[in-house]
N, CA, C and O of each residue as an XYZ file, in Angstrom:
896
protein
N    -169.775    150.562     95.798
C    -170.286    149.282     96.275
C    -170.944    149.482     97.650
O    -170.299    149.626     98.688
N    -172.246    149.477     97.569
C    -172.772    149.615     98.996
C    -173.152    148.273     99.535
O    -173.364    147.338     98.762
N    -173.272    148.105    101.179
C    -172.826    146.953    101.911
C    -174.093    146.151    101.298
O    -173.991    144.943    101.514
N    -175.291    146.529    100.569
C    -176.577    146.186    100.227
C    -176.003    145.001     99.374
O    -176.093    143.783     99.529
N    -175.316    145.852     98.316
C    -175.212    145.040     96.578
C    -173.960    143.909     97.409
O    -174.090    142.699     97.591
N    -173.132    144.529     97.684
C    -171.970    143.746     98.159
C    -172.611    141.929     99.016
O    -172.186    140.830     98.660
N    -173.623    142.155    100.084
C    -174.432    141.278    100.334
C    -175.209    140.334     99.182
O    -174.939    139.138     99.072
N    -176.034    140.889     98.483
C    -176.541    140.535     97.562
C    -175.895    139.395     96.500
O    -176.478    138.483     95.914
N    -174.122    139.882     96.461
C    -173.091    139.287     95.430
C    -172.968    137.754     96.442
O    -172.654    136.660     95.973
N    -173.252    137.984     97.682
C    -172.423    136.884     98.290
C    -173.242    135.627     98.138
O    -172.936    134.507     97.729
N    -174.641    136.257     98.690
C    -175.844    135.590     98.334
C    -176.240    135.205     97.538
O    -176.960    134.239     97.788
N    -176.142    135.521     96.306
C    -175.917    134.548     95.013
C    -174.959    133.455     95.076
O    -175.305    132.306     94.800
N    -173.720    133.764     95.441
C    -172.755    133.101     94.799
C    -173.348    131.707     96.277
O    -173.505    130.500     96.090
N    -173.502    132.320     97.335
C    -173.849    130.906     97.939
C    -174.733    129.719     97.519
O    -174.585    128.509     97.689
N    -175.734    130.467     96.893
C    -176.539    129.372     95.963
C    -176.017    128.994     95.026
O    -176.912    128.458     94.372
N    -174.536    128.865     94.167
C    -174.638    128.416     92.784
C    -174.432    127.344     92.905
O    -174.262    126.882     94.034
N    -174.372    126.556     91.782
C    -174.217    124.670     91.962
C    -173.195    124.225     90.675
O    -173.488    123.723     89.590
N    -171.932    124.601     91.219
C    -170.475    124.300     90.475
C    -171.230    122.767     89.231
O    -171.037    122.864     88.019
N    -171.849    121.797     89.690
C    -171.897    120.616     89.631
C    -173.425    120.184     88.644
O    -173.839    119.042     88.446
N    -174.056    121.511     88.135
C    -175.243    121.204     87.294
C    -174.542    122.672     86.114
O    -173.941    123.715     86.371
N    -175.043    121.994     84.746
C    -174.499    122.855     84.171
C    -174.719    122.300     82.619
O    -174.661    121.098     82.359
N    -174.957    123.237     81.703
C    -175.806    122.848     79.784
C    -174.277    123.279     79.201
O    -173.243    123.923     79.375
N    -175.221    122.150     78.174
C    -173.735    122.031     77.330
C    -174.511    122.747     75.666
O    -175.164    121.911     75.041
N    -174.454    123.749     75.220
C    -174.926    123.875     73.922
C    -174.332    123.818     72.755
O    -173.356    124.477     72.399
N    -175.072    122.823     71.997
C    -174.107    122.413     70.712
C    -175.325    123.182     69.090
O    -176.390    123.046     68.489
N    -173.433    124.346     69.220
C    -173.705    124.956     68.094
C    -175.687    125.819     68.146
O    -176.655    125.707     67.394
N    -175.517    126.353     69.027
C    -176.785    127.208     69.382
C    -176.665    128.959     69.607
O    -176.538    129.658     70.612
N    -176.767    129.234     68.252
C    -176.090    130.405     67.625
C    -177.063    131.868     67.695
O    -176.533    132.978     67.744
N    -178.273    131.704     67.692
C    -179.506    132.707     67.972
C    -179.036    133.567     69.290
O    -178.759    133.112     70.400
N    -179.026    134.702     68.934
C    -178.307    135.073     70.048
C    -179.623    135.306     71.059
O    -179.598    134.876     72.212
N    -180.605    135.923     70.595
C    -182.236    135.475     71.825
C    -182.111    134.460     72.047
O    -182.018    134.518     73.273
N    -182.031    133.523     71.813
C    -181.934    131.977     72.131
C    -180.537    132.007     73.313
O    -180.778    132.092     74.517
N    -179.756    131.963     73.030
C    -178.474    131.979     73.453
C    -178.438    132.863     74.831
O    -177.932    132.321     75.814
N    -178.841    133.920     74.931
C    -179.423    134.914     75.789
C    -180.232    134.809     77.089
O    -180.091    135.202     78.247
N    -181.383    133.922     76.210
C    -182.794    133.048     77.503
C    -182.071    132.253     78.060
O    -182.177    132.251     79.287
N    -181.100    131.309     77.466
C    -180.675    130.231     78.250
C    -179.512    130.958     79.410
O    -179.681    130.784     80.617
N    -178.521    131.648     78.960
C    -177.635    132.265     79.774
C    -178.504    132.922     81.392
O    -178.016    133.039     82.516
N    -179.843    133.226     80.930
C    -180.499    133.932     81.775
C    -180.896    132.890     83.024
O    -180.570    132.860     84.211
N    -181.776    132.029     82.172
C    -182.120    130.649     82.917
C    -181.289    130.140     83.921
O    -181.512    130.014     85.125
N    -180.004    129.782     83.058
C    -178.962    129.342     83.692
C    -178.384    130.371     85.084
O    -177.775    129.757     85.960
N    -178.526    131.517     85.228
C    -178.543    132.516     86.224
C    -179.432    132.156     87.423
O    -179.333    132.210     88.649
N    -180.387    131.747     86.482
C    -181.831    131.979     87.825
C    -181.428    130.796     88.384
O    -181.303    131.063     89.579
N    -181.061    129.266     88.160
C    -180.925    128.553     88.742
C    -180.095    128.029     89.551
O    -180.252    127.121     90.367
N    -178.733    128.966     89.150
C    -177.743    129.147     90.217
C    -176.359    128.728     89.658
O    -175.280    128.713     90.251
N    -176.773    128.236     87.794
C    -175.291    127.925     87.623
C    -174.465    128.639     86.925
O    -174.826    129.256     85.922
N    -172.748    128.635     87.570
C    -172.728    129.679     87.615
C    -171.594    129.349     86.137
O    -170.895    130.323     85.857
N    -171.387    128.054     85.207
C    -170.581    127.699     84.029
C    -171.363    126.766     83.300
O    -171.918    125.712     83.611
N    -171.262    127.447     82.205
C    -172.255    127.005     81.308
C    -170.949    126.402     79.691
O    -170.137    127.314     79.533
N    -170.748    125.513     78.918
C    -170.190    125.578     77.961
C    -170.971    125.286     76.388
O    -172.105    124.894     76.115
N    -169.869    125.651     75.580
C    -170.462    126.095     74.140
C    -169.930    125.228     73.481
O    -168.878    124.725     73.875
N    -170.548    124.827     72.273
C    -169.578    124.118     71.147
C    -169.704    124.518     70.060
O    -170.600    124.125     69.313
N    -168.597    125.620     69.659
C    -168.800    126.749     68.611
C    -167.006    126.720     67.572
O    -165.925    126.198     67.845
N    -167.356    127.332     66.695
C    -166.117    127.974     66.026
C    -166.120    129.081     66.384
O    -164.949    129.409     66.573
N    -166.830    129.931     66.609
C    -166.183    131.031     66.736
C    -165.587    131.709     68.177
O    -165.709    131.008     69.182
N    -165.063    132.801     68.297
C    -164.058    132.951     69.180
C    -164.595    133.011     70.389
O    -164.155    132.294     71.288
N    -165.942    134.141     70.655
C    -166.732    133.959     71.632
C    -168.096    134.218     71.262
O    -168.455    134.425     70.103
N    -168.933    134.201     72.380
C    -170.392    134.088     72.061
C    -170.965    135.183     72.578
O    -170.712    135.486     73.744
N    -172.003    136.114     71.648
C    -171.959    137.264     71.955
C    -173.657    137.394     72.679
O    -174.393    136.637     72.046
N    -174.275    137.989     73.580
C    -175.365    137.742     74.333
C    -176.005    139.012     74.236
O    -175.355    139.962     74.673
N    -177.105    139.237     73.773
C    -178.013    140.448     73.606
C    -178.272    140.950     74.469
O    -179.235    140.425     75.029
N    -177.598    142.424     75.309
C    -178.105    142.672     76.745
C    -179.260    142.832     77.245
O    -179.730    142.810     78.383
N    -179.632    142.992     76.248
C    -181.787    143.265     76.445
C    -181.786    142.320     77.153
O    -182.029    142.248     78.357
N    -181.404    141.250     76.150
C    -182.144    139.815     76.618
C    -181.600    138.932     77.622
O    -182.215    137.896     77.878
N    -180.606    139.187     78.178
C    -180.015    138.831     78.730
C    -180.286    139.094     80.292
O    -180.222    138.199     81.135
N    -180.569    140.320     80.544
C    -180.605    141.418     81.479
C    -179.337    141.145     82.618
O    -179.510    141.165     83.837
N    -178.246    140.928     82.047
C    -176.919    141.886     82.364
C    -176.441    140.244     82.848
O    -175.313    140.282     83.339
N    -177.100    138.664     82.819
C    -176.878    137.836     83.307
C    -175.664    137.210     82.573
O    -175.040    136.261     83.048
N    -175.444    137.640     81.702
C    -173.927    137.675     80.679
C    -172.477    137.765     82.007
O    -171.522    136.993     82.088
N    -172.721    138.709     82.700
C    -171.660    139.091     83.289
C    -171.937    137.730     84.561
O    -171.015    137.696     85.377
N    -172.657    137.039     84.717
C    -172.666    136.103     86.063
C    -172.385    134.963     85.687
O    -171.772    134.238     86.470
N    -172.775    134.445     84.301
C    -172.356    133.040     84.030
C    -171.349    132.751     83.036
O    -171.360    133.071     81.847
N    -170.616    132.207     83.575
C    -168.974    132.238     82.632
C    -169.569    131.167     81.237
O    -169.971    130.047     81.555
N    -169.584    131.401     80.363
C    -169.387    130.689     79.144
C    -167.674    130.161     78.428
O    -166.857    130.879     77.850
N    -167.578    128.523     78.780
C    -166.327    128.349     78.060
C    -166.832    127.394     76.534
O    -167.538    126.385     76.542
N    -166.447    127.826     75.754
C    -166.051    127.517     74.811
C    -165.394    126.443     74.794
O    -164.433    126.414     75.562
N    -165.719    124.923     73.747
C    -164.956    123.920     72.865
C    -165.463    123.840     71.187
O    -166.441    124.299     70.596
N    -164.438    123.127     70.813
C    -164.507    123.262     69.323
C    -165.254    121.946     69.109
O    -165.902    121.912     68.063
N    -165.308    120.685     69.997
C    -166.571    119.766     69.143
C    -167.046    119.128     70.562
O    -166.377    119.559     71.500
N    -167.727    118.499     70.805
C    -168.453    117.365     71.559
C    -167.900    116.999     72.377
O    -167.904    117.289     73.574
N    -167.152    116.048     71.579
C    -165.758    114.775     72.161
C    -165.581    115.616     73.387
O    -166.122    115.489     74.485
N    -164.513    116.706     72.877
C    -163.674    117.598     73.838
C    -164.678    118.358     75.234
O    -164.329    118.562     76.397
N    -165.521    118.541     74.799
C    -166.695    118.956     76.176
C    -166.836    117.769     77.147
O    -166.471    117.720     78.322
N    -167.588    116.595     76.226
C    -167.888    116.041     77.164
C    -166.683    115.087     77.934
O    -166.835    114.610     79.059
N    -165.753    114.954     77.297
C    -164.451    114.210     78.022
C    -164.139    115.420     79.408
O    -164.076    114.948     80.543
N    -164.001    116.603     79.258
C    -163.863    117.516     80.533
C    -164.730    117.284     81.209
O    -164.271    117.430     82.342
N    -166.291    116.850     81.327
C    -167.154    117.069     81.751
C    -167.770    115.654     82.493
O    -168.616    115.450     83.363
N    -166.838    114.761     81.634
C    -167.086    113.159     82.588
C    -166.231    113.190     83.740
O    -166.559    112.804     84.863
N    -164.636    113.876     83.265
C    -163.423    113.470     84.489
C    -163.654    114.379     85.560
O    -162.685    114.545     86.301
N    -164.894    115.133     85.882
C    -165.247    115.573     86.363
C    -166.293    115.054     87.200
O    -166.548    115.690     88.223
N    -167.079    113.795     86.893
C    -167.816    113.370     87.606
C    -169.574    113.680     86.819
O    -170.559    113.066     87.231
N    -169.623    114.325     86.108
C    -171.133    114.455     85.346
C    -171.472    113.372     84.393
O    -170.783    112.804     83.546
N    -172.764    113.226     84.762
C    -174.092    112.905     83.882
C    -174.086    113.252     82.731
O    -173.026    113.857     82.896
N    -174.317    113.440     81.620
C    -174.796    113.896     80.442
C    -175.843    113.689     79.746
O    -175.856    112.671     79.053
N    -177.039    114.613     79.732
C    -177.865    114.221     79.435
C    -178.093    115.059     78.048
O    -177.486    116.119     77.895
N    -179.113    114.489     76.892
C    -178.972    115.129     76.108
C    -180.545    115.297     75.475
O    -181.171    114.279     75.180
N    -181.070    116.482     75.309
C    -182.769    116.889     74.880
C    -183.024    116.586     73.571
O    -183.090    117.362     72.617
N    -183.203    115.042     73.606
C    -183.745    115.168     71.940
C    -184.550    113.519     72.285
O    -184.217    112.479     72.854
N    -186.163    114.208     71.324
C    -186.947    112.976     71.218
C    -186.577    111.619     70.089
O    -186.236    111.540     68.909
N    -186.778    110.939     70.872
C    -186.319    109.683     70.230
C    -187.252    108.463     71.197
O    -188.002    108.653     72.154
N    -186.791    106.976     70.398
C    -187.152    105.965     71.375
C    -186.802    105.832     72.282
O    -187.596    105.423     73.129
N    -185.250    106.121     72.705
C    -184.857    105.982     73.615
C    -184.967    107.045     74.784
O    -184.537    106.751     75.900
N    -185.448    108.078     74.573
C    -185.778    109.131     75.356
C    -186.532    109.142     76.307
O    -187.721    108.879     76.128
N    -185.902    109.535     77.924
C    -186.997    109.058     78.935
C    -187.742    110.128     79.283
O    -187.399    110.878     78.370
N    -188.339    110.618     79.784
C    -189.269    111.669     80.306
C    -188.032    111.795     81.206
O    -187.286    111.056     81.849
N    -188.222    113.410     80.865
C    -187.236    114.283     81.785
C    -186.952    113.819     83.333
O    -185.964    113.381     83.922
N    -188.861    114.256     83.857
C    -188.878    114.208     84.948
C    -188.547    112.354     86.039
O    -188.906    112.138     87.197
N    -188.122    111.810     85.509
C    -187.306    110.838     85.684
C    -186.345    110.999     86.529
O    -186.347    110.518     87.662
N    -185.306    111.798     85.965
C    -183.940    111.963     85.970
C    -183.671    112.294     87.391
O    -184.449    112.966     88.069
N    -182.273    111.687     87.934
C    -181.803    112.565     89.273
C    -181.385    113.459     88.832
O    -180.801    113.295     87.760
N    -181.442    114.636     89.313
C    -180.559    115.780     89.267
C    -179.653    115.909     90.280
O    -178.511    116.289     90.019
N    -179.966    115.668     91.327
C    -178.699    115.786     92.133
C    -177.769    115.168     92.136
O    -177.063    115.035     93.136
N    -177.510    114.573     90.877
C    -176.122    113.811     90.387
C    -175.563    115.172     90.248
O    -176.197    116.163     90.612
N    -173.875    115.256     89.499
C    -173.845    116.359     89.047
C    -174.320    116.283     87.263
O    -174.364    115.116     86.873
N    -174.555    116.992     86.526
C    -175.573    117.209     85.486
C    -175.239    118.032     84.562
O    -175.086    119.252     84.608
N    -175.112    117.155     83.553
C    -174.963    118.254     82.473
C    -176.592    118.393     81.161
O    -177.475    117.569     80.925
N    -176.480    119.055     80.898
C    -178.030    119.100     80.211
C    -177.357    119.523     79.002
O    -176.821    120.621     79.147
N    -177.178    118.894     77.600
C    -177.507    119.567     76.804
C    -177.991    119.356     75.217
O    -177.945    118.325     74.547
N    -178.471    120.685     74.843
C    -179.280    121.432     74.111
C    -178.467    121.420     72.469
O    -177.282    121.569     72.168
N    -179.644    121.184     71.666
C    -178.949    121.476     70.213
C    -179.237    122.635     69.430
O    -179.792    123.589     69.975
N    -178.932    122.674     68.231
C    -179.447    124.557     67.680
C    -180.583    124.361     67.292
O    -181.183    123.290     67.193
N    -181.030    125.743     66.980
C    -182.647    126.020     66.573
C    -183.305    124.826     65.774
O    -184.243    124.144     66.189
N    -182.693    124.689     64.616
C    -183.590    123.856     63.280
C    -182.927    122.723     63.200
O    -183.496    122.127     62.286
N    -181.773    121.820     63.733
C    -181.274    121.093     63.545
C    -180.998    119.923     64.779
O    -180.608    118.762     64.901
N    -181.359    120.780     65.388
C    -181.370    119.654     67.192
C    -180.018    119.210     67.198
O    -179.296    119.153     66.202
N    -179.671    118.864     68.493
C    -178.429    118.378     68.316
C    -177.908    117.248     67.546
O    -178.745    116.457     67.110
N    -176.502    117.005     67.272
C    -176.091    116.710     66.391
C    -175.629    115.203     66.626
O    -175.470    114.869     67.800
N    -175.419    114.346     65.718
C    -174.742    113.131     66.194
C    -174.123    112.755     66.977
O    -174.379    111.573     67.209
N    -173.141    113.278     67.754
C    -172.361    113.095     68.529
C    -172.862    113.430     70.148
O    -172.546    112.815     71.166
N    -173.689    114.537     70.019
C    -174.071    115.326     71.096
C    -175.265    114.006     71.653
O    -175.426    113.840     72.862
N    -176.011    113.169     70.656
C    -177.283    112.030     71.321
C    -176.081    110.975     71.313
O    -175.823    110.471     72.406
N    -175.402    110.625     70.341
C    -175.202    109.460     70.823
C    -173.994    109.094     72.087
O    -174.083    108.051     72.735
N    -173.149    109.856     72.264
C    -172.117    110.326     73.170
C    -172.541    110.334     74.687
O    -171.879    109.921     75.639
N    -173.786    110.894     74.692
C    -174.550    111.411     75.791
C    -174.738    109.928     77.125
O    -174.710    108.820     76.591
N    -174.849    109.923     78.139
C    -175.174    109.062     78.724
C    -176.644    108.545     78.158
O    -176.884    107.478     77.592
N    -177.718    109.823     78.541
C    -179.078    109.557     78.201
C    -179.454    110.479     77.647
O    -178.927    111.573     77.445
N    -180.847    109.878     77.244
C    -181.735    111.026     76.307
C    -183.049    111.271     76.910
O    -183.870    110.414     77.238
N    -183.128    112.287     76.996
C    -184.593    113.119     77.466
C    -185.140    113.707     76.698
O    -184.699    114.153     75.639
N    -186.461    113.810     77.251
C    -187.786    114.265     76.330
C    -188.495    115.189     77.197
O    -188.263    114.818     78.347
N    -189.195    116.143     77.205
C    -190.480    116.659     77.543
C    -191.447    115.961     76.704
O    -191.273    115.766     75.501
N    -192.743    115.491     77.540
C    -193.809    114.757     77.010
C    -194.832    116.764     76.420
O    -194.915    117.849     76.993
N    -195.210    116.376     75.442
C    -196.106    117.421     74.723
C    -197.899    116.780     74.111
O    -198.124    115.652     73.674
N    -198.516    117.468     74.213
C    -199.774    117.098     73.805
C    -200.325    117.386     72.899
O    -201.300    116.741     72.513
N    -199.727    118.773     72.091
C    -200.560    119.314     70.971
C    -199.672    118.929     70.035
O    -198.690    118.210     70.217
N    -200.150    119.573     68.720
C    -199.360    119.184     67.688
C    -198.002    119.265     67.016
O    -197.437    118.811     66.020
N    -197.626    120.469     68.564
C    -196.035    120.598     68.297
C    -195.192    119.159     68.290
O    -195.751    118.141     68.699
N    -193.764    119.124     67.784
C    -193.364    118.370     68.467
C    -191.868    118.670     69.554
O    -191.142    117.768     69.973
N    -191.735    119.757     69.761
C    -190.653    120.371     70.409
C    -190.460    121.715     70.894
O    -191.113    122.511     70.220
N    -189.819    122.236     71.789
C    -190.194    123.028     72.124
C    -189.358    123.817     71.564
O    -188.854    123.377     70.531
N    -188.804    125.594     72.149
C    -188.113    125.743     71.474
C    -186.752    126.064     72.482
O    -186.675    126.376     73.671
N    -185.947    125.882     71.646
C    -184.444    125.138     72.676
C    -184.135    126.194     73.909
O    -183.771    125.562     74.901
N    -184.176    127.660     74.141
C    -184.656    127.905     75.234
C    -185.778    127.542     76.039
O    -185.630    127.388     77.252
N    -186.631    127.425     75.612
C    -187.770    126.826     76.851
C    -188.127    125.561     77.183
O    -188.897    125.281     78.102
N    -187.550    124.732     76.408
C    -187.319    123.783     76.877
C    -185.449    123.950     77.632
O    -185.718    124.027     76.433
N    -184.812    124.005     77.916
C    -183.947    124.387     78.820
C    -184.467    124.716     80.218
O    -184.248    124.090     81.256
N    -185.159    125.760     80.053
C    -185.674    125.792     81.384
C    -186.596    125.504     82.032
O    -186.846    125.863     83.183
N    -187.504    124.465     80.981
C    -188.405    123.367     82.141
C    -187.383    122.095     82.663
O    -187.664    121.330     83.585
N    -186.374    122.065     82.007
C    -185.597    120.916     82.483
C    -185.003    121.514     83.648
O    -185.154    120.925     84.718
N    -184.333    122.621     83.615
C    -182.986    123.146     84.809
C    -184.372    123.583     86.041
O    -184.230    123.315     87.234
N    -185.532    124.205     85.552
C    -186.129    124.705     86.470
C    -186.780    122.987     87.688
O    -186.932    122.943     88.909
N    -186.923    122.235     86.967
C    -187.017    120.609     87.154
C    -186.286    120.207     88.228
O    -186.706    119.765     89.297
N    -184.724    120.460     87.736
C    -183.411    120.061     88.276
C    -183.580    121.186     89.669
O    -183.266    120.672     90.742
N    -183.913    122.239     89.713
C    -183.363    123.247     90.823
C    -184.140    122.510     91.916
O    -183.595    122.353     93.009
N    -185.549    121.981     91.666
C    -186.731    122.069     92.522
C    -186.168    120.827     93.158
O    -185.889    120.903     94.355
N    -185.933    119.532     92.430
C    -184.873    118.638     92.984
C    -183.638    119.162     94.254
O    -183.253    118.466     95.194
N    -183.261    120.380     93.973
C    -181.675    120.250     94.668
C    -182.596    120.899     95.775
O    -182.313    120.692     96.955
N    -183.639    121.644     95.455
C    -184.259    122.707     96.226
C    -184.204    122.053     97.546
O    -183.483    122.358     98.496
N    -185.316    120.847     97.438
C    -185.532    120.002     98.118
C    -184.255    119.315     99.097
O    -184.100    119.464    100.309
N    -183.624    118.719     98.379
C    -182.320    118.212     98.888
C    -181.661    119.157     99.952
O    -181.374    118.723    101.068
N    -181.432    120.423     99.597
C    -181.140    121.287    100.551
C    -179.902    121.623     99.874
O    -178.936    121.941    100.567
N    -179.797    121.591     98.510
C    -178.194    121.697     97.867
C    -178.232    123.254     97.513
O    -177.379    123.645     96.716
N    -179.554    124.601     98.265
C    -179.235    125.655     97.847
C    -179.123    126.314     99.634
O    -179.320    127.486     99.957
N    -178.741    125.115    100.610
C    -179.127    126.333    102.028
C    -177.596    126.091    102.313
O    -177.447    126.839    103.279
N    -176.254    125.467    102.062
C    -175.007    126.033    101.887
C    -174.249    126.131    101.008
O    -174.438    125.345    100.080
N    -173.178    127.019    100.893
C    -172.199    126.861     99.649
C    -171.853    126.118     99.207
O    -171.381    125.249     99.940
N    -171.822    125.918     97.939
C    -171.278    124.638     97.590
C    -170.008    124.261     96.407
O    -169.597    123.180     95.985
N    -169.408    126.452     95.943
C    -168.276    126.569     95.944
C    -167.219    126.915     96.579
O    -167.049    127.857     97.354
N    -166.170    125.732     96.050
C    -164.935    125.854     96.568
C    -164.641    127.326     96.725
O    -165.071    128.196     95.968
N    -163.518    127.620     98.256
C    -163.055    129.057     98.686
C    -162.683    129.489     97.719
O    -163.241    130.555     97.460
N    -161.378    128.915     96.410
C    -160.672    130.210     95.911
C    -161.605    130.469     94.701
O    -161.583    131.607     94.231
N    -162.416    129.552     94.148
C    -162.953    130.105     93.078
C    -164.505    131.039     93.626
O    -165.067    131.761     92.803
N    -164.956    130.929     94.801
C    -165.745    131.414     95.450
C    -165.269    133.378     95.718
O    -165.990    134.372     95.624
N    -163.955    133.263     96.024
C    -163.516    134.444     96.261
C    -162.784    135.526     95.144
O    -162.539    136.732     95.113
N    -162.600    134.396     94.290
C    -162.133    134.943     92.560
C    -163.458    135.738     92.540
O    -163.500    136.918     92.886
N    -164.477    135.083     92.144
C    -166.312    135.947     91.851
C    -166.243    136.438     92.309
O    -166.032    137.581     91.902
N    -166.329    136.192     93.611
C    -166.557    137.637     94.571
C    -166.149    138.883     94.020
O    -166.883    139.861     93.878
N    -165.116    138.816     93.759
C    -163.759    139.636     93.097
C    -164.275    140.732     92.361
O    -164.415    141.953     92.433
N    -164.608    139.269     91.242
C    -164.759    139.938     89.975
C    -166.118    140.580     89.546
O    -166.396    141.327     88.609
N    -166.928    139.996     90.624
C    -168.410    140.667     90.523
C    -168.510    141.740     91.516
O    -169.295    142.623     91.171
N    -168.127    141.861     92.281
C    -167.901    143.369     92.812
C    -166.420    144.140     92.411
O    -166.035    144.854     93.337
N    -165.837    144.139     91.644
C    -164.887    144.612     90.962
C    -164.555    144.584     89.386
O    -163.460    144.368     88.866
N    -165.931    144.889     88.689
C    -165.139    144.173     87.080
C    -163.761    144.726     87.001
O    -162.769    143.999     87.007
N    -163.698    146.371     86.907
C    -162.875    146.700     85.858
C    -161.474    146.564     86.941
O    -160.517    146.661     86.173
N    -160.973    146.398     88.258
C    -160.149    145.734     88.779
C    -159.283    144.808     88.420
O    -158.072    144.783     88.200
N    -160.294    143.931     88.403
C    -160.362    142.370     88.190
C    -159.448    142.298     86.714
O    -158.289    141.932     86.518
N    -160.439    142.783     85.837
C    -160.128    142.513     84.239
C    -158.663    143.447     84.639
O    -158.347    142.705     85.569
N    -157.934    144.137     84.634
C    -156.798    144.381     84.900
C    -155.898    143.837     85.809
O    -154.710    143.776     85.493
N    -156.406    143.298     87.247
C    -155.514    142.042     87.537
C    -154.785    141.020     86.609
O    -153.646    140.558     86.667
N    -155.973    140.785     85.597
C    -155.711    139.826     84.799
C    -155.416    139.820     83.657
O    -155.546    138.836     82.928
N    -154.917    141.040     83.271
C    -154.084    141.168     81.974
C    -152.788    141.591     82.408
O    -151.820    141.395     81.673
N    -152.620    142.330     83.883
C    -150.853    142.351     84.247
C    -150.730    141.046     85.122
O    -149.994    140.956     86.104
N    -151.635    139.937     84.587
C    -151.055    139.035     85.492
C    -150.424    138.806     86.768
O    -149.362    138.202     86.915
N    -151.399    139.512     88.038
C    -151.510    139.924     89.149
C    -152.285    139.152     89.860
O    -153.373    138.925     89.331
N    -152.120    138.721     90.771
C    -153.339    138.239     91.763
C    -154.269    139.389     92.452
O    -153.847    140.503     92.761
N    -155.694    138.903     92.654
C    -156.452    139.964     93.187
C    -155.858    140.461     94.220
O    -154.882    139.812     94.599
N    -156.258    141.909     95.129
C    -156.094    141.884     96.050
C    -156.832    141.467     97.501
O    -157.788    140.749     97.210
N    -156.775    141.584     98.431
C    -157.782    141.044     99.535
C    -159.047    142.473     99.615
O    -158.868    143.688     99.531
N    -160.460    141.559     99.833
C    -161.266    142.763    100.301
C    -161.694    142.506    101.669
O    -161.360    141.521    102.328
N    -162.629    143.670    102.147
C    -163.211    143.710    103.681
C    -164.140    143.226    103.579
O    -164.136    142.353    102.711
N    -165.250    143.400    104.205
C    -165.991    142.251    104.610
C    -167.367    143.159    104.441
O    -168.523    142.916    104.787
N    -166.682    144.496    103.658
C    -168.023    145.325    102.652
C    -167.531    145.313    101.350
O    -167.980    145.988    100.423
N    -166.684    144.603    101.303
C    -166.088    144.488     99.795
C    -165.025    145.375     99.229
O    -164.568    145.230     98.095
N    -164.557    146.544    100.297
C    -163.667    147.151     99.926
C    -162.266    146.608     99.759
O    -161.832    145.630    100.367
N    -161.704    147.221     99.015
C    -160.453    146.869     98.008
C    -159.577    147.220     99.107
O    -159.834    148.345     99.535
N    -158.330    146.451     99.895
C    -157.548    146.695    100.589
C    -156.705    147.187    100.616
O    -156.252    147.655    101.661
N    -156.003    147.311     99.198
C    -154.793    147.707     98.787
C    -155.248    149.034     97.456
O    -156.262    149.149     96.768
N    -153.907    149.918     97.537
C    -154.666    151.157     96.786
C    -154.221    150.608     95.390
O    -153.515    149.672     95.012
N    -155.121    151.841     94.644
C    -154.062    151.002     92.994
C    -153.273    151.451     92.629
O    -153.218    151.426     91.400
N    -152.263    152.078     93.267
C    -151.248    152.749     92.999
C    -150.113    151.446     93.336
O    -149.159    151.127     92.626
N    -150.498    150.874     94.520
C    -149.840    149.650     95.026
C    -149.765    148.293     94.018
O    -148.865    147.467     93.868
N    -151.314    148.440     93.289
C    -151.240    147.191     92.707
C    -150.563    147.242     91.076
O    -150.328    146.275     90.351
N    -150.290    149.071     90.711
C    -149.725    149.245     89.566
C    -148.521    148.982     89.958
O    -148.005    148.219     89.141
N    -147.992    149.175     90.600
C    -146.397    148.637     90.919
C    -145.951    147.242     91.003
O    -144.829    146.865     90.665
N    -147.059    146.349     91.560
C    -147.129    145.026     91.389
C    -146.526    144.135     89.710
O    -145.715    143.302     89.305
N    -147.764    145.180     89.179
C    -147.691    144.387     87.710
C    -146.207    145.456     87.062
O    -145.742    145.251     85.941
């Protein structure tokens, strides 16, 4: 870990925005799945959730370019259960599908906190995901498409939303909380540490202020 990358980790994590964040229902393409994880990187957020059966969601590293490891993906099994976590929390819900009721994106506050989300490839989201939703958004289009495709439209909306916070000034301080601020830290300058903290059910140890590990691991095998 040189003091370069170690900088670099912090500096990200100061820009992320705990409080904007896509909800994808049943969006299974793993290129698809991939662009958005990526997107979701560039704009700073750093939890993104899924609404899947299966156990986890697997991200094409090509496509991804390694942004898999920065944005936590949690998993629910339907709608309901997302968006009930995601109201007592204080979010918006907005949901991308054309309809009458659909306002032009660029409308929207974003600096609420924000959830955006997205339905699968051929089926758009699903009943629950529009009608559940606070609101419905649209990108206005001119040619004969009528939609885009569910990554890129993702990131004319979040890229929308950033330029909003841009402005606001919601990327010139931190705006995660210390311990989950210092968990990342952790775990992004420490995977394979980390992932063993957390299977002997250990707390991290403290680092320096180049990111070095304070304690040896001989110390922290005795722990667990």
């Amino acid at each position: 870990m040189t003091p370069e990358r170690f900088q670099k980790l912090q500096d990200v994590l100061d820009r992320r925005q705990p409080d904007l964040t896509v909800v994808m229902d049943n969006v299974h393409k793993t290129h698809n799945l991939a662009a958005v994880v990526r997107t979701c990187d560039a704009v700073g957020i750093p939890e993104i959730h899924a609404i899947t059966n299966q156990l986890r969601q697997e991200v094409k590293r090509n496509v991804a370019s390694g942004s898999h490891k920065w944005v936590r993906i949690v998993t629910h099994k339907t709608i309901p259960v997302a968006y009930d976590r995601l109201r007592r929390r204080g979010f918006q819900i907005l949901c991308a599908h054309s309809s009458q009721d659909a306002v032009d994106f660029r409308e929207i506050d974003y600096t609420r906190p924000t959830a955006l989300a997205v339905g699968a490839e051929l089926r758009g989201p699903s009943d629950d995901a529009v009608g559940l939703a606070d609101r419905q958004i649209h990108i206005p289009m001119l040619g004969m498409g009528s939609s885009f495709n569910v990554s890129v439209a993702t990131a004319i909306v979040l890229f929308c939303a950033m330029e909003q916070r841009r402005k606001a000034g919601f990327y010139d301080n931190r705006r995660l909380d210390d311990d989950t601020y210092r968990s990342l830290l952790f775990e992004w300058a420490h995977p394979k540490v980390s992932d063993y903290c957390r299977r002997h059910k250990i707390p991290y140890p403290e680092i320096d202020q180049n990111g070095e590990i304070l304690e040896r691991l001989n110390d922290l095998r005795e722990r667990s």
